[in-house]
N, C-alpha and C positions, 0 to 999 in steps of 0.2 A: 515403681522403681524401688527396690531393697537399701535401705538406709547403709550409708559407708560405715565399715567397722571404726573403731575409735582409734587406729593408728594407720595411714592411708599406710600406701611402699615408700612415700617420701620420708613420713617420720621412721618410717623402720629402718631407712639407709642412713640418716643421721644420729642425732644425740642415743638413741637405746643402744643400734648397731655397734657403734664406735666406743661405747661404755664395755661393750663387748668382747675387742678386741684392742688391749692394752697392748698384748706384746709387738704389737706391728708399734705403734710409739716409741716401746721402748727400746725396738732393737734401731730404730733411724735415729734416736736419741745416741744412742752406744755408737752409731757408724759416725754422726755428730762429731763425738767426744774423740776418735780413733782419730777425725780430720786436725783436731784442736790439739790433738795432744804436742807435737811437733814445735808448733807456737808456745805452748804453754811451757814446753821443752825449753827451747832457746831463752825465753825470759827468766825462770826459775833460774839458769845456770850464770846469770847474766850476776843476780842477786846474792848465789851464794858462793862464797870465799874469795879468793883474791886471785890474782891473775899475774904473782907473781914479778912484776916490773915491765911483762909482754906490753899490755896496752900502753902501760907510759912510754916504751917503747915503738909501738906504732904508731901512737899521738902524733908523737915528735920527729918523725922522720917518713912516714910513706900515707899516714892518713889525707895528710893534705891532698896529696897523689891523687889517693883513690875517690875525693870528692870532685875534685875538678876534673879530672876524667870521666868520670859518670854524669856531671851535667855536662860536658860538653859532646859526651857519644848522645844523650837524650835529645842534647837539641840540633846537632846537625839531623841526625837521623829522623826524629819527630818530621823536621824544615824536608827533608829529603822524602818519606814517604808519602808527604800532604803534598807534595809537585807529584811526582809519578803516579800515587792514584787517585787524585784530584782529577789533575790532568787527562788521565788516559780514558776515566771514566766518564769523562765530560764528549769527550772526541767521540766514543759510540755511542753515546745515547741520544744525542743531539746533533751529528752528523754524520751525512751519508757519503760513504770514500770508499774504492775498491778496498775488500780484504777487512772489511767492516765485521763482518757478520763470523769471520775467523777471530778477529782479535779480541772481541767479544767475552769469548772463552778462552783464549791461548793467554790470555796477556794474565790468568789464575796460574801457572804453572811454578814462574820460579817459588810458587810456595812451596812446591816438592823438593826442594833443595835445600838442605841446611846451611844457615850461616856458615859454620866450620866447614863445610866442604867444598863451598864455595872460594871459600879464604884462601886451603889448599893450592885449587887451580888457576887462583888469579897470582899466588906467590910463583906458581912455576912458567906463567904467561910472561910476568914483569918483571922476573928478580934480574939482576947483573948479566948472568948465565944463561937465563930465557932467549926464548926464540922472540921476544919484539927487541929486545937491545943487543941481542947479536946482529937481527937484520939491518937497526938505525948503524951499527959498526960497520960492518961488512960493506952496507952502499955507501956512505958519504965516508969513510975512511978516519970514522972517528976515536978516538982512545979514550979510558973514563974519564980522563980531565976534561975535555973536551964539548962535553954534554951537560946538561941537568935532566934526571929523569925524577920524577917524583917516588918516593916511596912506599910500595903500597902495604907494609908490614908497619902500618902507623895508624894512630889516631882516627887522622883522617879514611888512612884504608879502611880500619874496621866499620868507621861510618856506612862507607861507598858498601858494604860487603851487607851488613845490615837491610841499608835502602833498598836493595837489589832481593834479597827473597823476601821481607816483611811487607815492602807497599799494596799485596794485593789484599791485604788487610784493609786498607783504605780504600783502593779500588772496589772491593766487591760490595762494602755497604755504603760506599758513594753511591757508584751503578745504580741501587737498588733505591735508593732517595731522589737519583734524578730522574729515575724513572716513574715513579712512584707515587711523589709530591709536585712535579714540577712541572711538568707537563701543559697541561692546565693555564696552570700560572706564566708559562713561557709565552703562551700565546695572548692573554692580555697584557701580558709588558708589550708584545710588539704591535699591538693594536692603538697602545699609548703610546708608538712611535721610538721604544725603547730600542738600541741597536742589539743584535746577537750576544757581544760582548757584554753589556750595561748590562742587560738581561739573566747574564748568569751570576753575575758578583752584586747586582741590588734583589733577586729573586730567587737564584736557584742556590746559590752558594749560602743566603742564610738557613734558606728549608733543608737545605742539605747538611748543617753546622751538626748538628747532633751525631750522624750518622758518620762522619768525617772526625771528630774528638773521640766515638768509641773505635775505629780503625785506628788511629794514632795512636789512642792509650794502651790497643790492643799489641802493637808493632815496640811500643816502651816496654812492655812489660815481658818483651822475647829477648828485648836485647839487655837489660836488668840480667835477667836470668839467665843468658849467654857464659859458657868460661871456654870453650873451644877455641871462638876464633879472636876472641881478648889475650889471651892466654898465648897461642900461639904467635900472633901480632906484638908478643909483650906490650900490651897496655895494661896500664895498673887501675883495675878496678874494683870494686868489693868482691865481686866473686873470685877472682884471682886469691885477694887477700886472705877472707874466708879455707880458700885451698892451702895455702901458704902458712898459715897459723894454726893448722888444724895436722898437717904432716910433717912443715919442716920445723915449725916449733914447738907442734907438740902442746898448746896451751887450747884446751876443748871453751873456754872461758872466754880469751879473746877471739877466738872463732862466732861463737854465739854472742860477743857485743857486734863486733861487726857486719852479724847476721841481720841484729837488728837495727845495723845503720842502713842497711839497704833493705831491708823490710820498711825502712822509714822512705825512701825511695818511692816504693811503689805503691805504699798507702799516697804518694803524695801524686804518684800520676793517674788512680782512682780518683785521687777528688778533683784532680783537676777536669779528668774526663765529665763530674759528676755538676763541677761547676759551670764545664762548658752550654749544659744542657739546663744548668737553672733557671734565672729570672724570665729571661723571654719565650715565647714561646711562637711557631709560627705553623699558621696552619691553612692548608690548601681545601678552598671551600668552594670551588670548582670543582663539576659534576663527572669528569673527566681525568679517572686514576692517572691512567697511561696515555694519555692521548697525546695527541702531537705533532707535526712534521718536523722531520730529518730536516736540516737546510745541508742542501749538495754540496761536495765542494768539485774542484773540478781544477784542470792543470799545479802550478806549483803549490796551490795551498794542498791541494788531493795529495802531492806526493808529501809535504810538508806533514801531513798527519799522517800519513804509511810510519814514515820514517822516527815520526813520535813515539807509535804504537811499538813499530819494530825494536827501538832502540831496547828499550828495557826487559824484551822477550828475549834476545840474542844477548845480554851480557848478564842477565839474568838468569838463564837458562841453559841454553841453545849453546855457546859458547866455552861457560864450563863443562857441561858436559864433552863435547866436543875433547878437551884439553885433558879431561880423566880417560875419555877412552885411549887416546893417542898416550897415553901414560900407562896404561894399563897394557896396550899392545908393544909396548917400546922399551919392556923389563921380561924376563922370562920369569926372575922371581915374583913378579905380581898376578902370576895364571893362578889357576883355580888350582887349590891342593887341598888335600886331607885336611890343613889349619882352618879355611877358609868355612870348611863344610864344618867345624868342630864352632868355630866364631858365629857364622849364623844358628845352627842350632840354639845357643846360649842365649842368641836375639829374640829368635822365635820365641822360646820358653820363656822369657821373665813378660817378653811383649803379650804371647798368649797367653799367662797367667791371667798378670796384669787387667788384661782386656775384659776376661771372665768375668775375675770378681769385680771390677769397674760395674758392668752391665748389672750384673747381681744387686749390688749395693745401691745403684741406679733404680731399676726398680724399684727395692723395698723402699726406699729414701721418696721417690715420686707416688707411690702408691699410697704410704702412709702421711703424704700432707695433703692428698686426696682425698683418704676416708676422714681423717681425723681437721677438721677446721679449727682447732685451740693456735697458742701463740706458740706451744710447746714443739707442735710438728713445725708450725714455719719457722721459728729460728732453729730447730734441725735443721731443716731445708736449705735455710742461709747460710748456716755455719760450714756444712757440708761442703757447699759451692766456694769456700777460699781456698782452695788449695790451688786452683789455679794463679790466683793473685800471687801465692807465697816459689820465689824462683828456686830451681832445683837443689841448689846448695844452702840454703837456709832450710828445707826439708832435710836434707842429710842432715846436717850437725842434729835440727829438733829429734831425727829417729834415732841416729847413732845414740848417742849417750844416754838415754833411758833403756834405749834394747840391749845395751852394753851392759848395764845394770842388772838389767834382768836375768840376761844369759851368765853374768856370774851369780847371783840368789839363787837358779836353778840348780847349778851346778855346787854352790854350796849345801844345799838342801839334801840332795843326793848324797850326796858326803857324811853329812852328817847322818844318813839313814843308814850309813854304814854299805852304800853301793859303791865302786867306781865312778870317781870324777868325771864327768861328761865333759867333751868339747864344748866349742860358742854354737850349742841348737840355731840359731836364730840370725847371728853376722856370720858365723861361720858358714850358711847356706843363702839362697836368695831368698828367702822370709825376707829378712829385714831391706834387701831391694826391690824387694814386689809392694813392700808396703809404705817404702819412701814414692814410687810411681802409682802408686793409687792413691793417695793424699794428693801426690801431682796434680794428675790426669782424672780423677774423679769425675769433676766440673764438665769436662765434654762429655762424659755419657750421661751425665743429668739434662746436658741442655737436649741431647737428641730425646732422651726418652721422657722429657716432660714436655715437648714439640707432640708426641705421640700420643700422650696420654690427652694432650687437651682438644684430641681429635677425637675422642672419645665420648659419645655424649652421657652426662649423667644419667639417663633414661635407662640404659646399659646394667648402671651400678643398682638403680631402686630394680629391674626387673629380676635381675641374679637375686637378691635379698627379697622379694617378693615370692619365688619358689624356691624359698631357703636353701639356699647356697653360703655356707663360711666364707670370710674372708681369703681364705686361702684359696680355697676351689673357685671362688668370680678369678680369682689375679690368673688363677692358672687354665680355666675353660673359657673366660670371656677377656680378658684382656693380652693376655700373652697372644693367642691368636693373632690378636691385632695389633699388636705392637713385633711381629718381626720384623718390619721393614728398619725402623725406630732401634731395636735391638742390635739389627747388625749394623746400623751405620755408627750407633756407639760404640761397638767391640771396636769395628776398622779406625775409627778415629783413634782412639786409645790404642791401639795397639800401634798404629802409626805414630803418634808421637811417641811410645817408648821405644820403639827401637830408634830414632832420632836422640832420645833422652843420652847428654853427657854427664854434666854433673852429678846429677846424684849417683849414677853409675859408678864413675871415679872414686866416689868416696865408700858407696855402701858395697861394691861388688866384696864377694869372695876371696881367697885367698887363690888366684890361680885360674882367675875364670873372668877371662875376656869376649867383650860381646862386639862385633860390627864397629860401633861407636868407638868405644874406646881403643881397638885397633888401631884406627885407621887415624886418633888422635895418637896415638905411641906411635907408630910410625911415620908420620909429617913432623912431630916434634923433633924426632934424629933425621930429619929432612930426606927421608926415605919416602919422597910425594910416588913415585911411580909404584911402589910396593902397599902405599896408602890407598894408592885408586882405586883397586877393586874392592874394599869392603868398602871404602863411600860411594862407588856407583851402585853397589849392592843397596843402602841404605837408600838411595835416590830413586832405584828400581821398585821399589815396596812403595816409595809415597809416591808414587806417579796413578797407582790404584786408587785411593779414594779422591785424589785431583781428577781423572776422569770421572769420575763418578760424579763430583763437584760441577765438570764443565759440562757434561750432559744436562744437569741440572741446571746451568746458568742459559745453555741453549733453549732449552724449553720454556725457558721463562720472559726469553726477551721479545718475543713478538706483543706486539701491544705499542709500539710507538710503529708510526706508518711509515712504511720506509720511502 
């Protein structure tokens, strides 16, 4: 047998390869520093000058507002989505009830619905005017004194509006933990006599605690970064504020302190999620992933869990939409016209941008903490990945006022060379909104295409490098191939959340150029809901695509407990 040459394919895909190939480092380093910059934005402006008398003014008059409002939306809503998809995902994985194996899947849906568009049709379901307190009039012959109806343009509404599309955030990676971990374990609790009940809150509920704290922290960190239906509801919370200080007072300074009061917000329901998952740890050492029996249930308790399942499907979902279409049908000005076609277009376009370079940046960013193992690619890698944590209006202010900066330096520079003045290159077009939504929405096409990538075996990476192949030619003849599955479900995610994206829209959009989103938030705010409906059914029609896509996926995955 022929003696091995002195560097097998392993060393040549490691330390010499990667010496090789700096600029894949440093352009994930650069796409790094592009995520950072936003953050590093809002703190700089926080430190430099004065703010004029605004913040002692906000101090002292709505700041309080806006904290006590923000924990108290965190912890009804937190309390509200840990019931619903605590609950719902307990019901299918562990019993067996007609309409089982539907709700499964269906009960992912209200995620295709935006908080704000929801908020919409539950003000037109319940306001004064509405068809439920004209009917409680009508039949029992009552006048407004008469009655108490709660209402739902409040505190508590925005809670209710929240719990209703965010809990399948907790549902889905409950599901996936009782199924998962518990199983197993379910069945020696009930061989030690445990009851059903005992069984899920000494067994499956702590195996499942991890999985339950990143849903929650996931469902805090939508409604943080919510201004649509806070806004609308007037409740006063830092994104409201944030919006508020940034246009009607004009102070870029106390926009970005208060940027960083609710940046301080959501570092704080990161750690919590972080702490929920510390000291103990629990682990299912039963041979038995998925194993299990359903326990049946059968007359009132069977319909008692329909009706569990159903509730949050139909007032979630099912319900509003129901209420947008009958709105949409029941205005002539809300049919489809030439604005509507001009509105989505501008969706598509920032969304598809967006999506692109998302995927693009995805890649290079998972590719190069792939070849390169130093500290320098993973905290790229890290750093890349906050932008999801940071909510859409704390991105705006970070992009606005450096791209502001910029777009005048350009245009002074020109000038000075003795050309015509240029417009704002950069706010003046959607540049500077394409690149407040990919500092956003980054994070989701990393996570699909670093799922991708680690299906990938390194044998792959030494055999390209073994028949010399560059770095660039393995990404583009052996990994791309394999990564289109991975690739478009990054695009579809990214591009679904931006055309859902309000905030930053609001603030970074053009001068004259309205998308879907913010339509249909201009027209509910002049309480024009029937003329709002069709660009938010519009937006609810797009995320109903990778929600199926979602519940094909959750279907195929759930065989494995015995029915």
């Amino acid at each position: 047998m022929a003696a091995l040459p002195p560097e097998t394919p392993s060393a040549l895909a490691d330390a010499p390869a990667t010496a090789r190939r700096p600029w894949l480092l440093w352009l994930a380093l650069l796409a790094a520093a592009l995520v950072a910059a936003p953050l590093l934005s809002v703190g700089s402006n926080v430190l430099v000058g004065g703010t004029g008398g605004t913040w002692a003014h906000l101090a002292a008059t709505v700041l309080p507002d806006y904290i006590a409002s923000t924990l108290w939306l965190c912890l009804w809503v937190g309390l509200g989505v840990s019931a619903l998809g605590v609950g719902s995902a307990w019901l299918v994985t562990r019993h067996e009830f007609p309409g089982r194996a539907s709700f499964e899947w269906l009960l992912v849906l209200p995620l295709a619905m935006p908080a704000y568009v929801i908020a919409y049709a539950y003000t037109d379901l319940l306001q004064f005017v509405g068809p439920v307190q004209s009917w409680l009039r009508a039949t029992f012959g009552w006048t407004r004194a008469d009655y108490w109806f709660p209402d739902v343009r409040s505190l508590g509404g925005a809670a209710a509006m929240f719990t209703l599309v965010l809990y399948p955030y907790v549902y889905m990676l409950a599901r996936t933990a009782f199924l998962e971990r518990a199983g197993g374990m379910i069945e020696v609790g009930r061989s030690l006599g445990l009851s059903p009940f005992r069984a899920f809150v000494r067994l499956s509920l702590p195996m499942a605690r991890p999985a339950i704290a990143g849903g929650v922290a996931l469902a805090l960190m939508e409604t943080l970064a919510d201004y649509g239906t806070v806004s609308y509801f007037a409740v006063q919370t830092f994104t409201t504020g944030i919006y508020r200080a940034w246009f009607s007072l004009g102070d870029r300074v106390a926009a970005a302190q208060l940027a960083l009061l609710l940046l301080a917000f959501v570092v704080a329901v990161l750690a919590f999620e972080r702490v929920s998952r510390g000291g103990r740890r629990y682990h299912d050492t039963t041979l038995r992933r998925r194993g299990g029996h359903r326990l049946p249930l059968r007359g009132p308790k069977a319909l008692l869990a329909v009706a569990a399942c159903l509730a949050p499907l139909l007032a979630g979902f099912v319900l509003p939409a129901l209420v947008l279409l009958q709105l949409a049908r029941s205005d002539e000005e809300a049919q489809l016209g030439l604005r509507f076609f001009t509105l989505a277009g501008n969706s598509v376009l920032v969304a598809g941008s967006t999506a692109l370079l998302a995927v693009a940046l995805a890649l290079l960013i998972g590719y190069a903490a792939r070849v390169h193992r130093g500290e320098a690619a993973r905290w790229a890698h890290r750093i890349a990945g906050l932008g999801y944590a940071l909510p859409g209006s704390v991105i705006a202010v970070g992009v606005l006022i450096p791209v502001t900066r910029l777009d005048h330096a350009i245009a002074d520079a020109v000038q000075a060379l003795g050309g015509a003045r240029p417009g704002l290159l950069l706010t003046g077009s959607i540049a500077a909104l394409v690149y407040a939504c990919l500092v956003r929405y980054l994070t989701a096409a990393m996570q699909a295409v670093d799922e991708g990538l680690g299906r990938i075996t390194p044998s792959m990476d030494h055999a390209a490098r073994s028949l010399g192949l560059t770095a660039a030619q393995t990404l583009r003849r052996v990994h791309l191939p394999m990564l289109r599955g991975s690739a478009l479900t990054a695009a579809l995610l990214v591009f679904i959340d931006v055309m859902k994206e309000l905030p930053a829209t609001l603030v970074m959009r053009p001068f004259n150029f309205d998308t879907l989103a913010t339509q249909a938030y201009t027209l509910a705010s002049d309480e024009r809901l029937a003329e709002a409906a069709v660009p938010a059914l519009a937006i609810v029609a797009v995320g109903l695509l990778p929600m199926v896509l979602l519940c094909r996926s959750i279907a195929k995955g759930r065989g494995g407990v015995a029915g």
